[in-house]
Residue, then its C-alpha position, 0 to 999 in steps of 0.5 A: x157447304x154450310x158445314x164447311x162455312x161453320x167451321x171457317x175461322x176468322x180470316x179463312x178464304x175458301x174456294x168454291x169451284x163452279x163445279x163444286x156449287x149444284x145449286x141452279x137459283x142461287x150463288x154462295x152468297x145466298x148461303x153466306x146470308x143465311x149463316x149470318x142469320x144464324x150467327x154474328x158472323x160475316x162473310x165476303x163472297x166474291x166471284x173468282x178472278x177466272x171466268x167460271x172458275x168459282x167463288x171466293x169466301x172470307x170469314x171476316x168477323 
């Protein structure tokens, strides 16, 4: 998944399925922070519209 956020560009969204995420203790999102430490980059994780259906990503800078 962290490959997958270092190769977004800027306006990308990418969907995660619940399916898809093994983590147990932590969303997306905690991953998101992580490559904004390492980067300048900043990302927006939101959970989907569906219940259970994943997250949604966006590269915003």
């Amino acid at each position: 998944m962290r490959t997958m956020l270092m190769n977004m560009k800027q306006g990308e969204i990418v969907l995660i399925e619940s399916h898809e995420w093994k983590w147990k203790s932590a969303t997306p999102a905690y991953l998101c922070r992580r490559v904004e430490e390492k980067t300048k980059w900043k990302f927006v994780c939101e959970k989907a519209l569906q219940p259970k259906s994943g997250w949604l990503i966006t590269r915003v800078e």
